[in-house]
N, C-alpha and C positions, 0 to 999 in steps of 0.2 A: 645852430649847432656850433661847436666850439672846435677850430682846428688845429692840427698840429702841422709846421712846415716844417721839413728839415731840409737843409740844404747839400745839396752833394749824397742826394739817397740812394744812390744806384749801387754804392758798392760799401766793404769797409763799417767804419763806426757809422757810418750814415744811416747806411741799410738794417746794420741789427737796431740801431733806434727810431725808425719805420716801424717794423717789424715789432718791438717792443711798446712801442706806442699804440699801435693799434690794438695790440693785444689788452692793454691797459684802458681800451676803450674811443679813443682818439679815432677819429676821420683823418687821416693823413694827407701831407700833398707831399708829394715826391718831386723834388725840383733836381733836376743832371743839366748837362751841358752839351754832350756829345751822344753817347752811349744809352740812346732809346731803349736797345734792346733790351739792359742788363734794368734798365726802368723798370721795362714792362713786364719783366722777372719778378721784379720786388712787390708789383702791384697783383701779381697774381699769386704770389704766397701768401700775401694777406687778406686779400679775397679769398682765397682756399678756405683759411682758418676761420671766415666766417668777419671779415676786418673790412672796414671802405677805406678805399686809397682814390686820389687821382693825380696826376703827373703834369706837371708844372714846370715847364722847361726854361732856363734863362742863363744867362753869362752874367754872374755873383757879381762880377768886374765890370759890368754894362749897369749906370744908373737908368740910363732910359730903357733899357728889355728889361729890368727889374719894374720899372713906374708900370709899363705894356703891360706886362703879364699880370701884376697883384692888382690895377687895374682894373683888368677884365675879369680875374677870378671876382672881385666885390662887386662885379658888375653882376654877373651871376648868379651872386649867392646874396641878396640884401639881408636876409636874416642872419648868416652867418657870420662869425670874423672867426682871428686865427690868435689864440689866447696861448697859444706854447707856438716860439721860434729859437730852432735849435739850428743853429750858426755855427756848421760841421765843416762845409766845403774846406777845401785848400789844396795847395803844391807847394811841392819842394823844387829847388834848382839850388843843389848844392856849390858851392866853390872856399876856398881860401881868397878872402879879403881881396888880397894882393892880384889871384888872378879873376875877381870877379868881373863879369859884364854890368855898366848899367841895365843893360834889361832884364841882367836876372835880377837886378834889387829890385826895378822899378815892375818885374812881373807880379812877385813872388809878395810884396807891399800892396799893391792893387789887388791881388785875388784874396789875401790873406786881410788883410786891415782896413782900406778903403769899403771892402765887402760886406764887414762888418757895419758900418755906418749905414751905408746905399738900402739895406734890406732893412736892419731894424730901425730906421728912419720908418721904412714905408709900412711899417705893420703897428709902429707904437703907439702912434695916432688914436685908432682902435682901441687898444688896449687901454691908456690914459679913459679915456670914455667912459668906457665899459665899467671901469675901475676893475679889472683884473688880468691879471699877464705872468708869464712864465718865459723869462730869455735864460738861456743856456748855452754858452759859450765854449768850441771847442778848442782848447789851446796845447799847451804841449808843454811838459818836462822843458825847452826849449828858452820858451818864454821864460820860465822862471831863475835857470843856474844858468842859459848859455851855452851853444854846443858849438867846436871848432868844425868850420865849415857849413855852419849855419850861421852866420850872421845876419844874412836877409831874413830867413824865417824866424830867427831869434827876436828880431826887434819888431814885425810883425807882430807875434804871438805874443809879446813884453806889453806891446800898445794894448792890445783886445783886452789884458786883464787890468790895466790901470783904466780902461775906457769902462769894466765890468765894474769894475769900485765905485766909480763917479755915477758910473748912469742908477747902478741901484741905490746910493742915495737921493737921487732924481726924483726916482719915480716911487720910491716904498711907502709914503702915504698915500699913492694909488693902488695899491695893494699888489706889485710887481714886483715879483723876483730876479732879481738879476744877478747869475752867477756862471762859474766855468769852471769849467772838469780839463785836468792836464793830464792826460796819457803821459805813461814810459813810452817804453817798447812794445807794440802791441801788434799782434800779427795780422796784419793789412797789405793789399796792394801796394801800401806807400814804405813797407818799410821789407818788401821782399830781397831787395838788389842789396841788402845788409848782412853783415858779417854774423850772422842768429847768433853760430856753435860759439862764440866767441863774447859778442856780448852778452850771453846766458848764466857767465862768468863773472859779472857785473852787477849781476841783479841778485837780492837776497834770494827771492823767491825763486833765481835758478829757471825761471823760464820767460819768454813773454808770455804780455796777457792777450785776450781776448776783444772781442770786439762786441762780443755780449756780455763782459763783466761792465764794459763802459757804457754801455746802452742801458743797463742796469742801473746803474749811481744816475746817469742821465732820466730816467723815467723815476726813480725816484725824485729828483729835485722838478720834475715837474707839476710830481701830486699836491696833494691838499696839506698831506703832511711834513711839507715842506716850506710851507707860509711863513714861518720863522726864519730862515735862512734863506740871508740877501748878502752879496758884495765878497762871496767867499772864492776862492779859491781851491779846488779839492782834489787833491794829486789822485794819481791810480797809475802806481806803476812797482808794483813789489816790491818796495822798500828802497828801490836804488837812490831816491833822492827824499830827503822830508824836512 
């Protein structure tokens, strides 16, 4: 059987593209960090609807609980492997430059960017093989124009989509896609402590978006009819930036 892992599924864009994966047919693994319960939420709405999910716990930021874990999942499952890796997790730790902590560059780099490498290292191997894969990168509005007081996650989410360029010319005579979807403003846990009434103001479209329109464009770029399009880049954020 052919998997789908998404990283950081417990809540947010993570979760509506579990949830949208499955539904599209996908065996899911739900990988969180902390927050089992909100897991075992997401694995049980999908089993509801009739979806296999299973829950895959590890620190994005840990290369070795990443080797442990995907590991023992191929240990498990020898006919299977995991042909879509959607590289969702992350954190913010805002600040201005001037009073920033190195630990918040050096967090916010390691869960965001290093992350990026540690997992889809350990799954591409497979895919190469196989000759078939589907990487989906989630990055941010951020990444692309730069936001003040985001410089850590700015260059972070800058790196994932110059590493999304390189690696799918890498692999596309493997027949691998490799691409990243950049959220606006989109109504998540990560973006509640924000000024919404304010920056709604900002946005052509007058609202944020959702967390199912990007699980959306994300389960599209991981179908069939998406074999064409590699190394792209694909905004979703009502028009505030293009």
């Amino acid at each position: 059987m052919e998997y789908a892992l998404i990283t950081g599924a417990s809540r947010g864009i993570g979760k509506a593209t579990a949830i949208a994966l499955a539904k599209a047919g996908y065996p899911v693994l739900l990988n969180y960090l902390s927050n089992k319960a909100a897991a075992e939420e997401v694995l049980q709405m999908i089993e509801n609807e009739g979806g296999k999910a299973e829950l895959l716990p590890f620190d994005i930021s840990d290369k070795k609980q990443i080797e442990i874990a995907l590991d023992g999942w191929k240990s498990a499952h020898s006919n299977d492997f995991i042909s879509v890796l959607v590289n969702n997790a992350g954190i913010r730790e805002d600040a201005l430059m001037v009073f920033m902590e190195e630990n918040q560059w050096t967090n916010v780099l390691n869960t965001n960017l290093y992350s990026f490498f540690y997992v889809t290292k350990a799954v591409l191997q497979t895919m190469v093989t196989k000759r078939k894969g589907r990487i989906i990168n989630v990055v941010s509005l951020s990444g692309l124009k730069g936001l003040p007081g985001q410089v850590n996650y700015s260059a972070a989410k800058a790196g994932i989509i110059g590493a999304t360029k390189a690696l799918a010319q890498e692999v596309a005579a493997r027949k691998i896609t490799v691409n990243a979807v950049a959220p606006g403003f989109i109504a998540t846990d990560m973006t509640k402590d924000l000024d919404i009434d304010n920056l709604k103001k900002q946005i052509p479209a007058n609202r944020f978006g959702t967390a199912e329109e990007v699980a959306a464009l994300i389960t599209f770029l991981a179908s069939e009819s998406a074999s064409y399009i590699t190394g792209e880049v694909i905004s979703i954020n009502g028009g505030l930036y293009t």
